[in-house]
Phi, psi and omega in degrees: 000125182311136172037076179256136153194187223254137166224014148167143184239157152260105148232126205306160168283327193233049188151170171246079170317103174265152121266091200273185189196124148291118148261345177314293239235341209010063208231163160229151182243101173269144198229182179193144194220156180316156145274120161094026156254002175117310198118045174292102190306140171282261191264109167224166187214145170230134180271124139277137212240124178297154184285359171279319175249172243276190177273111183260140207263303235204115170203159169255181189207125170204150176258117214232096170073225175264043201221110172259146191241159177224140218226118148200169191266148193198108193106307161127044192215160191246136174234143190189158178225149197223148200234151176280128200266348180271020128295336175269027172242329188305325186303319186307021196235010201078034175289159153278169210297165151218157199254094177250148175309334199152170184254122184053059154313155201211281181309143179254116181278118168338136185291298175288031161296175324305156190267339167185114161268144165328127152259124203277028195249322161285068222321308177292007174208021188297315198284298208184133160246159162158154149105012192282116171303123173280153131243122141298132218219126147069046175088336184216144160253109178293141176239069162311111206217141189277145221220125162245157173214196181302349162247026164093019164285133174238174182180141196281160171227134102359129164219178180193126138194218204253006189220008156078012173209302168308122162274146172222019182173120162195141194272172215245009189205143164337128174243349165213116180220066193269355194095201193253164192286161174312308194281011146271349169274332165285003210245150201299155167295143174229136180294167217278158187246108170280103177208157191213145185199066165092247174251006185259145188256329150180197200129210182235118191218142175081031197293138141292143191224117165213169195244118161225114190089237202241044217193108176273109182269110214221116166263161186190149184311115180238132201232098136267019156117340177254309202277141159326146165309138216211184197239051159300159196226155167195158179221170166244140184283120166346296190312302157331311165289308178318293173280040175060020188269078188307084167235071195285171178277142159323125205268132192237142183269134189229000157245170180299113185326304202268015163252152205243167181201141191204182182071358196246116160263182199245152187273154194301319187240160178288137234211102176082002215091347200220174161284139190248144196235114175270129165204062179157119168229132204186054295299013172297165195240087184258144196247140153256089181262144201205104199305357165199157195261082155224161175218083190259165174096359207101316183329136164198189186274121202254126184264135169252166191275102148200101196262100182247129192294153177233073193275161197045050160222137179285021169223091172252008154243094190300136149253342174141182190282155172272201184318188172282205176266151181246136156276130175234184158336305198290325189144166177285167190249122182229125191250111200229221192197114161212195178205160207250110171353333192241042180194026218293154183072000178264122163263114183238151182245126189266171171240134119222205197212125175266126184307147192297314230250315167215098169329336204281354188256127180276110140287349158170172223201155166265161159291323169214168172002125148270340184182122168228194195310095177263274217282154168351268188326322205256007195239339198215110191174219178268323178210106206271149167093039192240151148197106216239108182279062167289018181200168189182121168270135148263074183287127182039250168256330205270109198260121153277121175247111170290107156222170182271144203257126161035037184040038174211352181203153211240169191220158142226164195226144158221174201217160168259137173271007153290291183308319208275335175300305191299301186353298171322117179258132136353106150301106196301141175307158175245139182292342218236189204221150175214148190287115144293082187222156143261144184303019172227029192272172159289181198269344188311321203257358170279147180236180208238155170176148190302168172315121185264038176206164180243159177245130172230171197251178185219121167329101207235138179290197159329118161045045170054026156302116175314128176288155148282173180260018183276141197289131156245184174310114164002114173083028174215107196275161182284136166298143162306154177319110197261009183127178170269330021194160227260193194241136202296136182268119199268000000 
């Protein structure tokens, strides 16, 4: 790579760690070359830098546990990247050199990413897409995608297609702009809300898509400029939607008017009887089940705060759910988003697997990252280092996750959902206590009380493939993972 040059080296018992810097191309490079081979290269990763930030001069290198960290200034502010450092022992095994993506990345990004960019011939979608909710419906994957344009608006738009990566139809006009649900024109006045959410100034922002019966349910971020940002639910008849027939149901605010909330979806199928509404990981799993999805009267779901730390793990800032949850064999599959303190402002996506019969129960976690801030796009836009997931498909065997790049342009990435299952570790019980609160009691009225879901651990086979959880008879051990399958349609 052109005008490379070196600004910190390490070296290791099991190798010689360089870090370079471009300034042409401006990206950094970590290479790690054998000890005692000649300089046989191992491993190299390259970070691209959004163009806001500045040239870097100066940086270090250390190995912290099992973790190499690479550190430099910028600005007057520290900036940094951290690597599962026993990647640097597999080559010793004769691998050949390799190019990763990130460390121990899993989703693979569409060769022909982003998948749907701003159009500047459109006003109302000029600014930014990004953040787009997925359904497969008939064979094909329908897309709601949030769309800014020149007056700081946001609103969704459609696109669709037939192989779940190529768009092949998207339309030329907002297809949900309904305003705000009723209980902000009803809800007391409130001074202007200092809140920022990518390039948009307030609006429908973030949508989830789930199907349960014949009735597509969508929740989404609703921001009007005064009140905290909030949760609407508004739905479609299935039918309706297929045919472009925009006839959403009146939109209802479904968190507490005066708090803010995001992330929250309704799970594909009905659970115990009833629906289940996840809205919230902090990193316990809180569920709201409700035999029906209305809220009349004002009523809505009151979420509590109970924020338990996950120190030496890299999502030790939970920020919330991802699509909505997928069912496999295994358990639901929940894809979410969080960040990690010694890595601050990059959003990255985590997995784990929730039990079928009571989500609140954690089954087992990936150890790292599915995927974070790499490639160009997801680095260089209205807000670099983001990559944020609302919609994710089950094509055949193969799990799609759609998300946005740097809050401007929307992707895709996919994993075989045999691998991304072995993947999974047993979620360890938790040691700790976690803060029960909602973020507006006093500190007087908060109370501290143990976890209110239990962790169970999961059966994992052969070359760690997850067992199902289905009970069988004595002396019949649970089968293996029998493929992937879609998520049940009643």
């Amino acid at each position: 790579m052109a005008s490379m040059r070196c600004i910190a080296r390490l070296n290791t018992v099991r190798g010689s760690c360089r870090l370079f810097y471009s300034s042409a191309s401006h990206v950094l490079q970590l290479r790690m070359t054998a000890a005692g081979r000649a300089g046989r290269p191992l491993w190299q990763y390259i970070q691209p830098l959004p163009r806001s930030h500045g040239e870097v001069r100066r940086a270090w290198l250390a190995v912290q546990g099992d973790r190499l960290i690479a550190r430099w200034r910028e600005r007057g502010r520290d900036s940094s990247l951290s690597f599962p450092f026993f990647l640097a022992s597999a080559p010793a095994l004769g691998m050949p050199a390799v190019s990763l993506p990130g460390p121990q990345a899993m989703l693979d990004r569409a060769v022909r990413n982003p998948m749907l960019q701003p159009l500047p011939a459109h006003e109302w979608e000029s600014q930014a897409v990004f953040n787009a909710a997925a359904i497969e419906l008939g064979g094909r994957v329908h897309f709601v995608y949030r769309a800014v344009g020149n007056d700081g608006l946001s609103t969704f738009g459609y696109a669709a297609s037939s192989d779940g990566v190529n768009i092949d139809e998207r339309g030329g006009l907002p297809i949900y702009d309904a305003g705000m649900p009723r209980a902000y024109a009803e809800g007391d006045a409130a001074a202007p809300c200092d809140y920022g959410s990518g390039p948009s100034r307030g609006g429908c922002e973030d949508p989830r898509l789930t199907r349960v019966d014949d009735t597509l349910y969508m929740t989404y971020t609703a921001f009007d400029g005064q009140h905290p940002p909030g949760v609407a639910l508004t739905s479609i008849a299935v039918a309706d939607f297929v045919a472009r027939r925009w006839e959403w149901k009146a939109p209802v605010l479904i968190s507490p008017l005066h708090e803010a909330h995001k992330n929250w979806v309704v799970f594909p199928e009905r659970i115990g009887g009833g629906f289940a509404v996840l809205h919230g990981i902090s990193p316990g799993i809180m569920i709201d089940f409700r035999p029906k999805l209305d809220f009349p009267g004002g009523t809505c779901i009151e979420s509590h705060f109970a924020y338990a730390s996950r120190d030496g793990a890299w999502d030790n800032r939970p920020r919330g759910a991802g699509p909505p949850p997928i069912k496999t064999p295994a358990g639901w599959l929940l894809i979410y988003h969080a960040m990690d303190r010694n890595d601050p402002g990059r959003y990255k996506l985590g997995v784990m697997l929730l039990d079928l019969t009571d989500p609140r129960r954690v089954l087992g976690r990936l150890p790292y990252p599915l995927l974070q801030p790499a490639a160009r796009y997801e680095n260089d836009g209205c807000k670099a280092g983001v990559v944020y997931a609302c919609g994710a498909a089950l094509i055949g065997e193969t799990l799609h996750v759609y998300y946005g790049g740097a809050d401007t342009v929307v992707c895709a990435a996919t994993v075989p959902l045999r691998r991304l299952l072995a993947q999974l570790r047993p979620a360890a019980a938790p040691t700790h206590r976690t803060d029960d609160r909602r973020p507006h009691d006093d500190v007087e009225t908060r109370s501290r009380q143990p976890l209110a879901f239990r962790q169970q651990g999961i059966v994992l086979g052969i070359a760690g493939r997850i067992q199902s959880q289905r009970r069988r008879g004595p002396g019949h051990p649970p089968p293996r993972l029998p493929g992937a399958v879609r998520p049940h349609r009643h």
